[in-house]
N, C-alpha and C positions, 0 to 999 in steps of 0.2 A: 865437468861444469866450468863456463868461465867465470875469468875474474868478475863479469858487470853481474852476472846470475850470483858468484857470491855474495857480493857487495850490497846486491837486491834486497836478499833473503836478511843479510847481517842487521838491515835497515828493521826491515820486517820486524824480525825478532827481539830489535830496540824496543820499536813500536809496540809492539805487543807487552814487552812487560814494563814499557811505561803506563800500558793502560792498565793492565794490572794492577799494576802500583798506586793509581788512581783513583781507581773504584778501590781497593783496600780502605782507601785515607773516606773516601767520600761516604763508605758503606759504615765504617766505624761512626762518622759524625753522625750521621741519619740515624743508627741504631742508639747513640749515647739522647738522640734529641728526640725521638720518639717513645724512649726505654723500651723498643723491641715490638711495639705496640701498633698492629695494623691501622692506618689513617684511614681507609678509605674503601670501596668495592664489597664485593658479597661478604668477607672474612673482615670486615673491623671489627677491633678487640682482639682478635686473635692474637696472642703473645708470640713471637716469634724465639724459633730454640739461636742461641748464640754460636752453634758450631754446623760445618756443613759439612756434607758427606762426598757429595760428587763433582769434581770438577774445581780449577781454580779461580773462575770468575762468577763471581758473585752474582747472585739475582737480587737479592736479599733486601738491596737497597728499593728497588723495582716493588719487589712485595710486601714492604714496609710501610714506603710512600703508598699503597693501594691500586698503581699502576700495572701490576707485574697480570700477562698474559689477558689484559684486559677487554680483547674480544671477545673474550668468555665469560663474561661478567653476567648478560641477560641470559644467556642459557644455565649458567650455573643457578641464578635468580631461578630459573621457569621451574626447573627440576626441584628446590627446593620449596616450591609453590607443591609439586604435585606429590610431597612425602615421602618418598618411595622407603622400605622397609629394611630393605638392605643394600648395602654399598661397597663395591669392591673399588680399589684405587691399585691399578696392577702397575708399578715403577714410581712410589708416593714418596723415593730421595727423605728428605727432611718431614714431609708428612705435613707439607701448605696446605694441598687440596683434601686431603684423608681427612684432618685436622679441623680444618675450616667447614667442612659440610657436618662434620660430627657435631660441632657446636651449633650448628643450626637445625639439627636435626635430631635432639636428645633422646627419640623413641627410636631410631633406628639401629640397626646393628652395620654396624663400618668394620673393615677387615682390607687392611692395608700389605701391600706387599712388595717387597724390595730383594734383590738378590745382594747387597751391601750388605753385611751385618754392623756397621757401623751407621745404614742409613734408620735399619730398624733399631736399632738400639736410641737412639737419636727420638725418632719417632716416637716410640713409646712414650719414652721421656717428656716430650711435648704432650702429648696426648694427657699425660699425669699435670702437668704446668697449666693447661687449659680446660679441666675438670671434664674431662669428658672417655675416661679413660674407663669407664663402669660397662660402656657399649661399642668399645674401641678392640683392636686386636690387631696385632702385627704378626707376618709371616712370610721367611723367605722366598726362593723362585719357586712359581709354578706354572703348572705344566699345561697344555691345553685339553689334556686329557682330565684336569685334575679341576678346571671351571665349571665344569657344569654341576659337579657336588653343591659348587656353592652358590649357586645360582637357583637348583633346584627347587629349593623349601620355600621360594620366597614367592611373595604374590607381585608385587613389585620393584624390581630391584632397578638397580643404575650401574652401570661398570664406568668408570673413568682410566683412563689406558694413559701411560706413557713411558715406553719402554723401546725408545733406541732403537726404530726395526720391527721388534721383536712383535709389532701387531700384525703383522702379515701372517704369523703363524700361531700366534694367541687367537685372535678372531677369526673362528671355522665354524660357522652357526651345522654347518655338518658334525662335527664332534662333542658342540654345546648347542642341542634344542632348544635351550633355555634362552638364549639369546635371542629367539622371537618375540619372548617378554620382557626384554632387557632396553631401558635408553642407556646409549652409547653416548661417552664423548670422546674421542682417540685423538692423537696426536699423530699425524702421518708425518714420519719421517722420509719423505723420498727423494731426498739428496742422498739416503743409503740405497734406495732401491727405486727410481722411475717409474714403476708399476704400482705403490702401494696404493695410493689417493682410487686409481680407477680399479684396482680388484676389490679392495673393499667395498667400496661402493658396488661393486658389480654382486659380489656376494649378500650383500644385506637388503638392497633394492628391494626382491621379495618379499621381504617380511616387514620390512619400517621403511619410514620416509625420511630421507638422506638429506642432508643440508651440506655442502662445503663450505668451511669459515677460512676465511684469507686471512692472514694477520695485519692488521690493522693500525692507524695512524696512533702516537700519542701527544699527550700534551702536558712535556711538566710545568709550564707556567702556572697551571689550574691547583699546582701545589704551594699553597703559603710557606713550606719550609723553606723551596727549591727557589721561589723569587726572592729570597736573599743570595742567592749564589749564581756566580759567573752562566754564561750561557753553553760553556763548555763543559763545566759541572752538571747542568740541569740535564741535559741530553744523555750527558751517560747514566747518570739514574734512573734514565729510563732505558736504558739500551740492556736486550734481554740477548746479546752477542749471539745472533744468530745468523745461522750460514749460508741461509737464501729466505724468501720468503717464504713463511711457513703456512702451512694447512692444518686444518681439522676437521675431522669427522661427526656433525653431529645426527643422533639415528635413534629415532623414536616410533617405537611400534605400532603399524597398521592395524587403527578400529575393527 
């Protein structure tokens, strides 16, 4: 490596955990001026837990403000419009989405699942913080042989997926029949793998009607906390530090 490629990288990694450092200061303000309390989107009210599980950059401030993954706000809306009964959230970290649809959704059974045990631990804990802990359930990794159990029984269910990759081999409507009665929301990671966005899609086509969600613009002006602070401030609380633009998978069963 040369010296300019060191020097590069040395920058880099200023850089980075000046940002770090940044959103710490910035996420602690938002969470002491909100007391942890979602502003805005499908989940206001929802109390946020104060410790995270994955990764060192913070979303928190993003889903506090009501901003955080806000494309997905009207389909999260439509799903909760159409009840479904049961609800799996397979890679639920801190337990925002598991969490947030439980409390919108008091008749349903939610069953959340994390290979962290420090995410499910977490989780739980929220789940008991936001009273909805009586039709809630947490449980480590599983397998894709082990979905369709829980999919079975249900007349209606919803799978929400975000699991690093790991939906290219979690979603096998071959291994899980149940997934023809299933609305899907996935997170296609394919910055890990180039393929996911169209095998998914290639495999579900069949049975449900496929939507792609691009990630989308934001705007934190539209938050009265955020137009008290610098414009260098505002941006990063929204900034959901992601590594290309991202996709989703939304997939709702053919009448």
């Amino acid at each position: 490596m040369s010296y300019k490629e060191i020097s590069q990288n040395s920058i880099k990694n200023i850089h980075a955990l000046s940002l770090q450092a940044q959103k710490a200061d910035l996420t602690a303000y938002l969470m002491s001026q909100t007391h942890g309390i979602v502003q805005a989107g499908p989940f206001k009210g929802m109390k946020l837990s104060d410790r995270l599980s994955w990764g060192s950059f913070s979303d928190e401030a993003a889903k506090v403000l009501g901003f955080y993954e806000e494309e997905l706000h009207a389909f999260i809306e439509q799903i909760i419009a159409e009840s479904p009964d049961r609800i799996l959230n397979i890679g639920c970290a801190e337990g925002y989405y598991a969490i947030g649809i439980a409390r919108r959704l008091p008749q349903a059974k939610v069953i959340a699942f994390d290979i962290d045990p420090k995410a499910q631990e977490i989780t739980l804990a929220s789940a008991t913080q936001n009273n909805c802990a009586s039709h809630f359930s947490v449980s480590g990794e599983i397998k894709v042989s082990e979905i369709e159990g829980y999919l079975k029984g249900s007349e209606h269910p919803f799978l929400f997926m975000d699991c690093e990759g790991g939906e290219l081999t979690l979603l096998d409507p071959l291994q899980t029949p149940s997934l023809s009665k299933t609305s899907i929301l996935v997170e296609c990671h394919n910055f890990l793998n180039r393929t996911i966005v169209s095998t998914l899609q290639a495999r579900l086509s069949p049975t449900h009607n496929v939507e792609i969600i691009a990630e989308g613009e934001r705007n934190p002006n539209k938050s009265p906390i955020l137009a008290r602070l610098s414009s260098n401030y505002r941006w990063l609380a929204v900034n959901e530090n992601r590594p290309e633009c991202m996709h989703w998978i939304w997939a709702t069963p053919k009448k």
